[in-house]
N, C-alpha and C positions, 0 to 999 in steps of 0.2 A: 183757473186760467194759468194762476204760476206753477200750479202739478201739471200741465200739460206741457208748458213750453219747458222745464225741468226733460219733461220725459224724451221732446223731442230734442234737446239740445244732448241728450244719451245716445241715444239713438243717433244722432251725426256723428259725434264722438267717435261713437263705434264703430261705426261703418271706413271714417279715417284711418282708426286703427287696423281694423283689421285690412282693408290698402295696403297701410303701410308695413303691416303683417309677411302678407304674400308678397310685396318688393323682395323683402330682406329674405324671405325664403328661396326664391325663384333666384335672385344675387348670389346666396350663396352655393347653392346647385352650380348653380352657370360659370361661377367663378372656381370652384371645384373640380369641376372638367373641364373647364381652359386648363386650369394648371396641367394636372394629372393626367387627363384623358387625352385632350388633342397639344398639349403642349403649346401654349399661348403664343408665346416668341418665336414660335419657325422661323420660317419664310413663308413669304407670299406664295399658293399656286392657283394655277388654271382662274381663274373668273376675276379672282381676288387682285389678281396684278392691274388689272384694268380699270377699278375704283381708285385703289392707291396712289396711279397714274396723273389720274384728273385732279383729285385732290390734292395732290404737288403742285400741281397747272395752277389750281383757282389760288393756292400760298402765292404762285407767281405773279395772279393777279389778272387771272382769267378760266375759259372752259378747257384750255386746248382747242389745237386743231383735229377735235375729231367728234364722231356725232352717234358711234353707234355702240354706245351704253347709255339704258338712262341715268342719270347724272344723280339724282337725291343722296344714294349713300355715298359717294362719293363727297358730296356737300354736308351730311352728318357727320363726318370725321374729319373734315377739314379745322374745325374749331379746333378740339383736340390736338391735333399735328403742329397749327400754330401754337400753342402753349407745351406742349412738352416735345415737339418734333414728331415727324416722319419715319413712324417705326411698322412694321406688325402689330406690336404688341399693343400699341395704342390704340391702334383701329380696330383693333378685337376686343380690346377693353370697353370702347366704344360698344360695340356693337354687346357685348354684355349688358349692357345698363339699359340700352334699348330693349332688347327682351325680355329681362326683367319686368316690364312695364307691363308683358303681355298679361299676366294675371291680374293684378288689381284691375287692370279695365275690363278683363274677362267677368271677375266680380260684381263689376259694377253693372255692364250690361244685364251680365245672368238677372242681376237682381231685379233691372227695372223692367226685363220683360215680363220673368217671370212671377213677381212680386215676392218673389220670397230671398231672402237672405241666404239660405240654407243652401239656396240651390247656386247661385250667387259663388256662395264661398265655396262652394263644391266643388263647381265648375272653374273656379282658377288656379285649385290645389290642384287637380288635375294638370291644367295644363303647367301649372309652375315642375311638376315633374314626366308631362311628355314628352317622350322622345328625342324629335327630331326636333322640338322645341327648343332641349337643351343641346343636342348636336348640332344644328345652325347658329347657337347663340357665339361660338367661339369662330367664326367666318363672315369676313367680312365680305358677304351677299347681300343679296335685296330683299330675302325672306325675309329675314329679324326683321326688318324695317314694313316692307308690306303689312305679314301679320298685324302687329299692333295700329299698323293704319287702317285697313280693312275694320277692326272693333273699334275702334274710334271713331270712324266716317259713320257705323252702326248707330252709335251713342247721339254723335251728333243730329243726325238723321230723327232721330223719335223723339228728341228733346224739340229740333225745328218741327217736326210734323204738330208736336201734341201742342206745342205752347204758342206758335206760330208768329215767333218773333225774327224780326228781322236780318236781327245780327248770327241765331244759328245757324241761319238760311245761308249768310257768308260762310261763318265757321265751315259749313260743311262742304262749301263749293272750294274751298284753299284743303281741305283734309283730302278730296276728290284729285284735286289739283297735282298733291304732295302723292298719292300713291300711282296717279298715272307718271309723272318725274321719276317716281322710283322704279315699277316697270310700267312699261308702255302698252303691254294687254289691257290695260286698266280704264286706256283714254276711253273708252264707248262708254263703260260702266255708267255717267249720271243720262248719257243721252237712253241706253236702256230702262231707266230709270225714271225718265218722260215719258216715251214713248206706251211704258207699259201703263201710268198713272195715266193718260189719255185714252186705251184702249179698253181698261179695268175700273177707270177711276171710280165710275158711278156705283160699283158694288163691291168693293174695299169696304172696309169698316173708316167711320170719320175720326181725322185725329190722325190717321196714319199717311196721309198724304199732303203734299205740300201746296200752298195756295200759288195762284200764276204769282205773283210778284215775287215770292220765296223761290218760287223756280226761275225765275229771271235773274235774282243775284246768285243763284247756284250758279247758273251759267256763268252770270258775267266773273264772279272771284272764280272761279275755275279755269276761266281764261285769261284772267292778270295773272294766276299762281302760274302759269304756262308760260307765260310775253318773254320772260326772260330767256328760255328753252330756244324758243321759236325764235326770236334775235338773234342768236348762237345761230342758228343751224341757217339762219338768211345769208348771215354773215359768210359761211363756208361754202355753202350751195348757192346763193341768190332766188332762192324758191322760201315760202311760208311752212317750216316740217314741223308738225306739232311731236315726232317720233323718232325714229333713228334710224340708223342703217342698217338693221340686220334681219328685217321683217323681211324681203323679199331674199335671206340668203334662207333664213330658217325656216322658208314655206317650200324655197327647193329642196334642202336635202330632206327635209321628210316627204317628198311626194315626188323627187325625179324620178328615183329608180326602182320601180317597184317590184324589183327582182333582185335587191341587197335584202339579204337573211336580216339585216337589222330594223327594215324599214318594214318589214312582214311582220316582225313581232311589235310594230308601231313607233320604233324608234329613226331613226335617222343615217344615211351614208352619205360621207364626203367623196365625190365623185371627182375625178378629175376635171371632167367637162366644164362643173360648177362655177373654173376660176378664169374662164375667158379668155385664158392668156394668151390667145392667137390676134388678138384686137391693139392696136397701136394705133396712135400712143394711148397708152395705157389710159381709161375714164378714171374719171374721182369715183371717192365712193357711194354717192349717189345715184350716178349714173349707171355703174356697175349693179347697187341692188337694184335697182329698176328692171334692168335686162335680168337677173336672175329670178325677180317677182313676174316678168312675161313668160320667161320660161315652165316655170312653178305650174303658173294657170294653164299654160298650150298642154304638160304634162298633166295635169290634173284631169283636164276635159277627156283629153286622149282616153286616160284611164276610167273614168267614167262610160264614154261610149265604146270604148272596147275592153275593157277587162272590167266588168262592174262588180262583179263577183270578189274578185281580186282586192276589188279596192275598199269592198265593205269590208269585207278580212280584217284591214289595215284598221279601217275605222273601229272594227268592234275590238280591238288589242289596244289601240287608244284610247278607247273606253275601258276597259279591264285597268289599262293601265294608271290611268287616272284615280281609280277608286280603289286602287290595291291597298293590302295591305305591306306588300314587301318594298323595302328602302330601294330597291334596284330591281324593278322587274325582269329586265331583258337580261339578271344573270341565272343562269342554269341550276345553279350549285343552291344549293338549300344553306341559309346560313343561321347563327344563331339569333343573326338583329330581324331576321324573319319570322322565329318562334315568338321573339318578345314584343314587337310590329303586330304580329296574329291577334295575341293575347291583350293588347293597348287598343288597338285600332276597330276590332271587331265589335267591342261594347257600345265604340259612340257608333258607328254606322247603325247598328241597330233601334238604338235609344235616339238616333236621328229621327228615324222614320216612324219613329212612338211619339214622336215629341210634337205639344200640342202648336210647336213653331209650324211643322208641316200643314198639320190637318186643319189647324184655325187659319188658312192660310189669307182671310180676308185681314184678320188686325196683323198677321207678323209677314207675309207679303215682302216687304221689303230684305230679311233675310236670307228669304227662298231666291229672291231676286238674285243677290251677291254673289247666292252660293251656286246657282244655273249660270248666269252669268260667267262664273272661272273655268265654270266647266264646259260650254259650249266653246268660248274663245281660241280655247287652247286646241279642239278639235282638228283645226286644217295643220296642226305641227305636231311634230314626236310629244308623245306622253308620257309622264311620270310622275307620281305624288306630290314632286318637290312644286310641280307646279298649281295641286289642291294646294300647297301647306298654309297659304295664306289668308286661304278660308276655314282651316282648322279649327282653328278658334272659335268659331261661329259654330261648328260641329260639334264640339263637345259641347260647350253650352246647352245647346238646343238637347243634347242625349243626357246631360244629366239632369235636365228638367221631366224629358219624355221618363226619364227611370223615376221619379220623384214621381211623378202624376199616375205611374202606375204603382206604385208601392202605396199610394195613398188610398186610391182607390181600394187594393186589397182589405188597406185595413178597413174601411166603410162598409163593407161586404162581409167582413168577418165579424164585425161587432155586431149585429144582430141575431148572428149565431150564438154566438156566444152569450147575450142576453137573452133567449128564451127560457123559460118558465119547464122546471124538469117536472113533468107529472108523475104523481105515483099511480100502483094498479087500483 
């Protein structure tokens, strides 16, 4: 008995270690190309100014008055800011140390799906040196933060499914909570996540699904981790918005004009029409996205019954573009983070769909779920990888398990060749 709990208290050990392993590697990467690569301390541009923003507001002692970013990174760097100030470099710093995270829990999942360490540690070194993993890590975005939320909602998820205790059952409704806060595609994700455990439940493998009471505190912490959000936005609107304001601008320009060259290759054009400005006095910005989310749908239908052709076009380049390998689809030019994207990105998709995550899809179900899920949502707006990257993680995993499960097999197949019996004449 004491050789065993020796063996297993090794065994935890190690598993720590090597966590704490892949931190420090994925840290230094990431901290490597802040410095050198993207230059840590710029300035703020495009997306970035707009967290930095809020998170001054909340130092002041609130959300601001505005409602259409979601708020989470913004609320991750504000700790930071209060303690060393309101820099660039801090909020990137920040967001450094968040991605870093991404590996060890990649680790940890890999492991417990697929019971082995090997695949585990595989699957985090990987991601501690992919890509856009480390290219997001120095941008203060919503990806760093998603990603590692996405494999943590994961973790939580099969720990509440398998052991069917209470408190995971919260954990995992506040983890759900925190990545709809962070982007707002996200909010359906646990109600998809019902909806399918009711339609499928009865021939899921058991263990992998959650009991009604478990699914009632999912909801209910899901909707505390919200209350605050939703306060904010009563407060500025007098309406309950569990989202923000840019979902009916960003459903227009991907689908107003279906004759802008960038909206044909599934991206998006800012039209002039889009900004109402003939309407006095001028609506707040809810009102505004409203009429351009009426607009969106009048064009959408129109395109449907009259250009239907046209408009699967659209759709099937949204599609393309989603599962691309290139960092930038809608640019022309062939570049070289396309050769290295080809060569990175090519493995897991394949190893995806070898991966016995797929084809067992009765016990692992719930990651197929995450990962259909990012991808349908995003369908009715412009596409582009950046918007997979926060299921990525979940991808490689699952591909360097499917490469493990076939390399094993090889070898079980080749060992009985290799043991037969050589006859002489």
């Amino acid at each position: 008995m004491l050789k065993l709990q020796q063996q297993n208290d090794w065994t935890a050990n190690t598993t720590v270690q090597l966590a704490f392993g892949l931190f420090l590697i994925s840290l230094i990467i990431r901290a490597l190309f802040g410095i050198y690569g993207l230059e840590i301390d710029r300035p703020f541009t495009g997306d970035e100014g707009g967290f930095h923003w809020r998170a001054v507001k909340m130092l002041e002692g609130g959300f601001g008055q505005r409602a259409h970013r979601a708020p989470l990174t913004a609320i991750a760097i504000t700790p930071a800011y209060w303690i060393f100030g309101p820099s660039p470099e801090v909020g990137r710093w920040v967001m450094v140390l968040i991605s870093s995270l991404g590996a060890p829990l990649v680790f940890r999942l890999g492991t417990v799906i697929s019971g082995s360490a090997i695949v585990g540690l595989i699957g985090g070194l990987y991601w501690a040196v992919y890509p856009p993993s480390v290219f997001y890590t120095s941008l203060v975005y919503t990806e760093n933060l998603s990603a590692v939320l996405v494999v943590l909602s994961m973790i939580s998820y099969f720990w509440s499914a398998s052991s069917g205790k209470a408190t995971a059952a919260m954990l995992t409704g506040v983890i759900w909570g925190c990545l709809a806060l962070n982007r707002m595609t996200y909010l359906l994700l646990p109600f998809a996540f019902v909806a399918f455990s009711i339609l499928f439940g009865s021939v899921v493998q058991p263990g992998t699904r959650l009991r009604v009471i478990q699914w009632i505190l999912v909801i209910v912490m899901f909707s505390v981790t919200l209350t605050p959000w939703i306060l904010h936005t009563y407060s500025l609107y007098g309406v309950f918005m569990p989202h923000n304001t840019r979902g009916g601008w960003t459903l227009l320009i991907s689908n107003g004009n279906l004759d802008a060259p960038m909206v044909k290759k599934g991206g998006y054009s800012r039209d002039q029409e889009y900004n109402f400005s003939d309407i006095q006095p001028k609506p707040n910005k809810l009102v505004l996205d409203n009429l351009r989310r009426q607009m969106a749908i009048e064009r959408i239908i129109d395109h449907i019954q009259n250009r239907p052709y046209d408009y699967l076009m659209v759709m099937k380049n949204r599609v393309k573009n989603f599962w691309s390998w290139r960092p930038d689809p809608y640019d022309d030019k062939w570049t070289r983070n396309d050769w290295i994207m080809l060569f990175v990105w090519g493995p897991v998709l394949v190893g995806a769909f070898l991966s016995p995550a797929l084809w067992q899809w009765r016990r692992f179900w719930p990651i197929t779920i995450t990962v259909a899920y990012s991808f349908f949502i995003v369908l009715p707006f412009w596409s582009t990888p950046r918007f997979r990257y926060p299921v990525d993680p979940l991808l490689v995993m699952i591909a360097v398990w499917g490469f493990s499960c076939i390399l094993q097999r090889s070898k079980k197949q080749a060992r009985p060749r290799l043991a037969m019996p050589r006859h002489g004449r």
